[in-house]
C-alpha positions in Angstrom: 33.4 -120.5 -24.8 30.4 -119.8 -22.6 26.9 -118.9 -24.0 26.2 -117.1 -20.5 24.7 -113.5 -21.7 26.6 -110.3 -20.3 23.6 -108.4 -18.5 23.5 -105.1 -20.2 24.0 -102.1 -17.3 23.3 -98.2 -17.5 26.8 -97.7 -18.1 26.1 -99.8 -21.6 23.1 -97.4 -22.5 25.0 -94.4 -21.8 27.5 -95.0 -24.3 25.4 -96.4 -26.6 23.3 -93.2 -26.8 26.4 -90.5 -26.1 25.2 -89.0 -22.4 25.8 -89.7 -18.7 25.0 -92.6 -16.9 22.8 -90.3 -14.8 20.7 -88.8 -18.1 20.0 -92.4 -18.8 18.4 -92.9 -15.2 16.2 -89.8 -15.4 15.1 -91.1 -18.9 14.6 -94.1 -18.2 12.7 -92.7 -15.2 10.2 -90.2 -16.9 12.4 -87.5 -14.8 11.2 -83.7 -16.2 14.4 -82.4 -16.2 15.4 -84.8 -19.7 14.3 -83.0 -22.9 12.0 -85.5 -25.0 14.8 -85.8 -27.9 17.8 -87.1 -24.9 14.9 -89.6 -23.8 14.0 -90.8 -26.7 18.1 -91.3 -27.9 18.0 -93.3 -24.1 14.8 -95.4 -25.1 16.2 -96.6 -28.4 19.6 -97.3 -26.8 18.3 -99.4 -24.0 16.4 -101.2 -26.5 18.8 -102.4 -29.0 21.1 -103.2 -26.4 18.2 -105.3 -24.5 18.3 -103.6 -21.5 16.4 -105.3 -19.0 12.8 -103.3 -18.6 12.4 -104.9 -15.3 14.2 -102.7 -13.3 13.1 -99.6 -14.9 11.9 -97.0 -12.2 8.4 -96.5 -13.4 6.6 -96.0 -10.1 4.5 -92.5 -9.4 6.6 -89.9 -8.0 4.2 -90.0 -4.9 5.7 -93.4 -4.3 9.2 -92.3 -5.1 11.6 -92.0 -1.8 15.1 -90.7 -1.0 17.4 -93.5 0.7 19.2 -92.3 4.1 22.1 -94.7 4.8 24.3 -95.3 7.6 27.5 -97.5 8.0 27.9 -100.2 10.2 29.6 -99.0 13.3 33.1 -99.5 13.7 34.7 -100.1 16.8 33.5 -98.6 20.7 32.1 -95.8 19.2 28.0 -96.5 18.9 27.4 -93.8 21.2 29.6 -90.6 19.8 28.6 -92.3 15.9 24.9 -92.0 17.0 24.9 -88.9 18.3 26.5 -87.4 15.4 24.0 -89.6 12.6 21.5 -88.3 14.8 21.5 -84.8 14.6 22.5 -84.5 10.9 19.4 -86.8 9.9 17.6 -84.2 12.1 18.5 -81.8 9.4 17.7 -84.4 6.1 14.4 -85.3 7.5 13.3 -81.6 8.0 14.8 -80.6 4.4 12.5 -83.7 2.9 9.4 -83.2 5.0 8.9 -79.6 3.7 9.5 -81.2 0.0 6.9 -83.6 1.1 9.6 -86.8 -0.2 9.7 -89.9 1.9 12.5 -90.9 3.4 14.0 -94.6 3.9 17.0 -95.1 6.7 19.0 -98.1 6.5 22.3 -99.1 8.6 24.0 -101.7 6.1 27.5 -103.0 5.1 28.6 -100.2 2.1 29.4 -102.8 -0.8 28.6 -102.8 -4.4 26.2 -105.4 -3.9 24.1 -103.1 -2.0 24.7 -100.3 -4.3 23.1 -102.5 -7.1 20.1 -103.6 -5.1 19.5 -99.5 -4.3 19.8 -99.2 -8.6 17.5 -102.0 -8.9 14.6 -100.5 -6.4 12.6 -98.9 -8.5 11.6 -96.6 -5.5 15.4 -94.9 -4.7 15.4 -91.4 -6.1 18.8 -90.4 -4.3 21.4 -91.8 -1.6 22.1 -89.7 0.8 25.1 -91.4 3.2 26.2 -90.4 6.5 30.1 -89.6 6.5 32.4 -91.5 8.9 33.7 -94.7 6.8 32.5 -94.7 3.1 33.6 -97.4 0.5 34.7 -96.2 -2.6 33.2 -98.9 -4.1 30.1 -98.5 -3.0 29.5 -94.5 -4.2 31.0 -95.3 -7.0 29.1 -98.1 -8.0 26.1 -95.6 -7.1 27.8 -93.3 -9.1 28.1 -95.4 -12.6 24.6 -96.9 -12.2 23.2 -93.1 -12.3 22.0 -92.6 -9.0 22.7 -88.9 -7.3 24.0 -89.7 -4.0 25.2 -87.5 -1.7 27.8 -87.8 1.7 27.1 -85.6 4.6 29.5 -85.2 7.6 32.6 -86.5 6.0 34.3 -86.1 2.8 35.8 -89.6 0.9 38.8 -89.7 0.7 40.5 -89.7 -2.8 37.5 -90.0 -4.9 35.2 -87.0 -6.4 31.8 -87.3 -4.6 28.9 -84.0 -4.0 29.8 -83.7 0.2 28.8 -81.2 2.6 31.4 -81.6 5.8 32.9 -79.8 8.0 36.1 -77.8 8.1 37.8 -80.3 10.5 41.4 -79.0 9.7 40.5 -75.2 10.6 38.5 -76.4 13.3 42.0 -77.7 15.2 44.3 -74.8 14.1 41.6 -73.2 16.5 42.5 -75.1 19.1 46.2 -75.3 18.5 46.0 -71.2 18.4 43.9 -70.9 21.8 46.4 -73.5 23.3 49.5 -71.6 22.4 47.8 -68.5 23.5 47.3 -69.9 27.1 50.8 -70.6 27.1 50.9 -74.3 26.2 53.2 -76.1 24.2 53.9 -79.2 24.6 50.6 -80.3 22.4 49.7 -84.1 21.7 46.9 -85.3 19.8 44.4 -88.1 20.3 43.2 -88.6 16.8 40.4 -91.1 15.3 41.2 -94.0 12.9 43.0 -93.3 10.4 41.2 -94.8 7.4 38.5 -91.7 7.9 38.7 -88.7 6.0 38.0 -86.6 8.8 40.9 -87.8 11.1 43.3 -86.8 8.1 41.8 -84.3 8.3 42.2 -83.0 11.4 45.6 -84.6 11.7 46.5 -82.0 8.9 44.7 -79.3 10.7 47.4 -80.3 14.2 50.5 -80.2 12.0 49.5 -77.1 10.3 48.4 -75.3 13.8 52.0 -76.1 15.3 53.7 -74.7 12.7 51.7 -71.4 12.6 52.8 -71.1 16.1 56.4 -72.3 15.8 55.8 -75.5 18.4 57.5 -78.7 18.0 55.8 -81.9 16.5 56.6 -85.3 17.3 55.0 -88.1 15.7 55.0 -89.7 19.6 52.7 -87.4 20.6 50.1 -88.4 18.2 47.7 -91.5 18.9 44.8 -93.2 16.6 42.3 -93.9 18.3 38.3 -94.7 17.6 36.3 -92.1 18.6 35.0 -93.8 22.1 35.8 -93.1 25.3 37.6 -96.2 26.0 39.7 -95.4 23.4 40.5 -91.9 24.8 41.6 -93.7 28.0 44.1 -96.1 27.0 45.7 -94.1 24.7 46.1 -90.9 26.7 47.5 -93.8 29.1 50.1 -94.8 26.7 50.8 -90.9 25.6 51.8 -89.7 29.3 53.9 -92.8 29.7 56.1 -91.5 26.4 55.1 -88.1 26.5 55.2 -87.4 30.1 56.0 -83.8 29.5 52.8 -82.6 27.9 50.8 -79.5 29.0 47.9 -79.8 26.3 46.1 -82.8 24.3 43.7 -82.4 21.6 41.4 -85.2 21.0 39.3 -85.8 17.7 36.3 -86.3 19.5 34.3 -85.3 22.9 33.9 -88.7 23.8 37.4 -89.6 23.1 38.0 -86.5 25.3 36.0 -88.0 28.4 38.1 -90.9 28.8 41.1 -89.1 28.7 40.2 -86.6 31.6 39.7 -90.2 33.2 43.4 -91.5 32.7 44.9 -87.8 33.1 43.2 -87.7 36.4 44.2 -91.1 37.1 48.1 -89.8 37.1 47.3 -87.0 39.6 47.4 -84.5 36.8 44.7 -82.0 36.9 42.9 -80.2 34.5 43.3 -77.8 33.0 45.8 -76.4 36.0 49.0 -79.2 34.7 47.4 -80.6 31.3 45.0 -78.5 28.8 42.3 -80.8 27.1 40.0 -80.1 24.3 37.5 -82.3 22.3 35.5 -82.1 18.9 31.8 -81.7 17.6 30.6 -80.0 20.8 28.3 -82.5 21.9 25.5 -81.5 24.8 27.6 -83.3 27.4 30.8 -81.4 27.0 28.9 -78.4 29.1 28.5 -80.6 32.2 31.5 -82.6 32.2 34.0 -81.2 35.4 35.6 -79.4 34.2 33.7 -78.4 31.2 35.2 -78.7 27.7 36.2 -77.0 24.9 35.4 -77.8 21.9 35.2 -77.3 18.2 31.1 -76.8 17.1 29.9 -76.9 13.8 26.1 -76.8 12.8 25.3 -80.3 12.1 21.5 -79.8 11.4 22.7 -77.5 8.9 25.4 -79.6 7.5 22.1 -82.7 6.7 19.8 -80.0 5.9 22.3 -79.0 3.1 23.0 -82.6 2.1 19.6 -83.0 1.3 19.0 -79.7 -0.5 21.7 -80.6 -3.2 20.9 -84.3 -3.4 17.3 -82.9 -4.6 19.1 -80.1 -6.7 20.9 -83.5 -8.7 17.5 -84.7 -8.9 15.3 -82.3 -10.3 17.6 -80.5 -12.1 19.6 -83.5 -13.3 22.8 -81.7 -11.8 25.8 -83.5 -12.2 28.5 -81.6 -11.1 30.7 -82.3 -8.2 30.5 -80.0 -5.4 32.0 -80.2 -1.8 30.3 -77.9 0.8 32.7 -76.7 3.6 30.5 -75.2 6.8 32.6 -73.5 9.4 33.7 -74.5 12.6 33.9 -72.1 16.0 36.1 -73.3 19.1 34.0 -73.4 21.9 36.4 -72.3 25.0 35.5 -73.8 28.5 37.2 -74.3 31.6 39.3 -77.2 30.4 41.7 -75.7 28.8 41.6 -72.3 30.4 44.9 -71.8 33.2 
């Protein structure tokens, strides 16, 4: 039988003294929001457990920060992901500079590995992680160690996290309602990759529209795709070699969008006169493309700027319930899917 000790973990301490893996953290901490007799229960727990002391977040609040993480890019996509990263850390930074909170940004592979360095940095107050792809493990293990994290711009999928994202399905019923409005209906759909919330998302949203409007789905007119413009182009490509019959596509994403004006115009198709397009997240270029798009907008400053002001609401008030925020999108009609 080994002799090897089992390190002791704030999961331990919690039971051992009756409250949340989070409580213990703020305890441990010196965080206001624990009453002295919870700290002291904490205190005693961790010590007659043996809790290692040396990772015990004893620093000044002053030096105390709030950890802004990115995934590793998947994919063609750098340029739609860092647009999007981009303008909702536009939002987190301006919540944390007025609550005068540093900010640390890392782009990192989401393991639990990682998640236990962040518990062991005695300088992490919060994680707050940008949405696209998020490992389960890797909240979670955030989660159990106590520290309030936070995912902006994407829900996860299948596991309780705080999130502030948008409302991707209503955003394509939108479109699906504008489309049959115009006339189409013959509708395909461009999609992202499938392992993101947000595609399911807005997969759900395409089904959903059809049906409100009495048009036909086929799964051959859907495609997965990866957010980039090449993407967009070979798989509109492979759609109007199946689907030669359609008079609409929705695509998950502007970029996506692009490069399949490229392949549609490639077939001698124009747009919007034989083919309706329409994109996602309204991003600056979609006004200057020819023809312009349409596309579903959402306030992404807002979307980060909330993200941050619940992260710090688990903090200070040592919230731990489970909330998803769901801002509202607004179909942005341009000439691309106008006949």
């Amino acid at each position: 039988m080994s002799n090897q000790r089992v390190r002791v973990t704030i999961r331990d301490v919690a039971i051992k003294a009756n409250v949340s893996p989070s409580t213990v953290s703020r305890a441990l901490n010196n965080f206001a929001a624990v009453d002295e007799v919870t700290r002291t229960l904490v205190w005693d727990a961790a010590r007659s457990l043996g809790y290692s002391l040396d990772y015990l977040r004893k620093l000044p609040s002053t030096t105390r920060s709030v950890l802004m993480v990115a995934p590793i890019r998947f994919g063609n996509a750098e340029a739609t992901l860092a647009t999007v990263e981009r303008t909702l850390s536009e939002g987190i930074q301006s919540f944390f500079q007025n609550e005068q909170v540093s900010l640390q940004v890392q782009r990192l592979e989401m393991s639990a590995e990682n998640a236990h360095s962040h518990l062991e940095n005695g300088s992490i107050m919060g994680v707050i992680v940008l949405g696209g792809i998020v490992s389960t493990a890797y909240v979670q293990t955030l989660q159990e160690g106590g520290l309030p994290v936070v995912v902006a711009g994407a829900p996860v999928k299948d596991h309780p996290i705080n999130c502030v994202t948008a409302d991707f399905s209503d955003g394509i019923v939108q479109v699906i309602t504008h489309l049959a409005q115009t006339g189409r209906s013959r509708i395909g759909l461009v999609n992202g990759p499938a392992e993101t919330a947000s595609s399911t998302l807005k997969y759900h949203g395409f089904r959903l529209g059809l049906t409100l409007h009495d048009l036909t789905f086929l799964p051959e007119r859907v495609k997965d795709g990866d957010f980039s413009p090449e993407s967009g182009y070979v798989l509109t490509q492979e759609l109007l070699k199946t689907c030669s019959d359609l008079d609409a596509i929705v695509y998950a994403d502007d970029a996506m969008a692009i490069g399949g004006l490229r392949a549609i115009e490639e077939t001698r198709r124009r747009v919007p006169d034989d083919i309706a397009i329409t994109g996602f997240y309204n991003q600056p270029l979609a006004e200057y493309l020819d023809p312009s798009l349409t596309s579903v907008y959402f306030n992404q400053i807002e979307t980060g700027w909330i993200a941050a002001e619940r992260l710090h609401h688990m903090i200070v008030e040592n919230d731990e319930r489970v909330w998803r925020v769901v801002i509202p999108t607004r179909l942005v009609v341009r000439a691309s899917s106008q006949r």
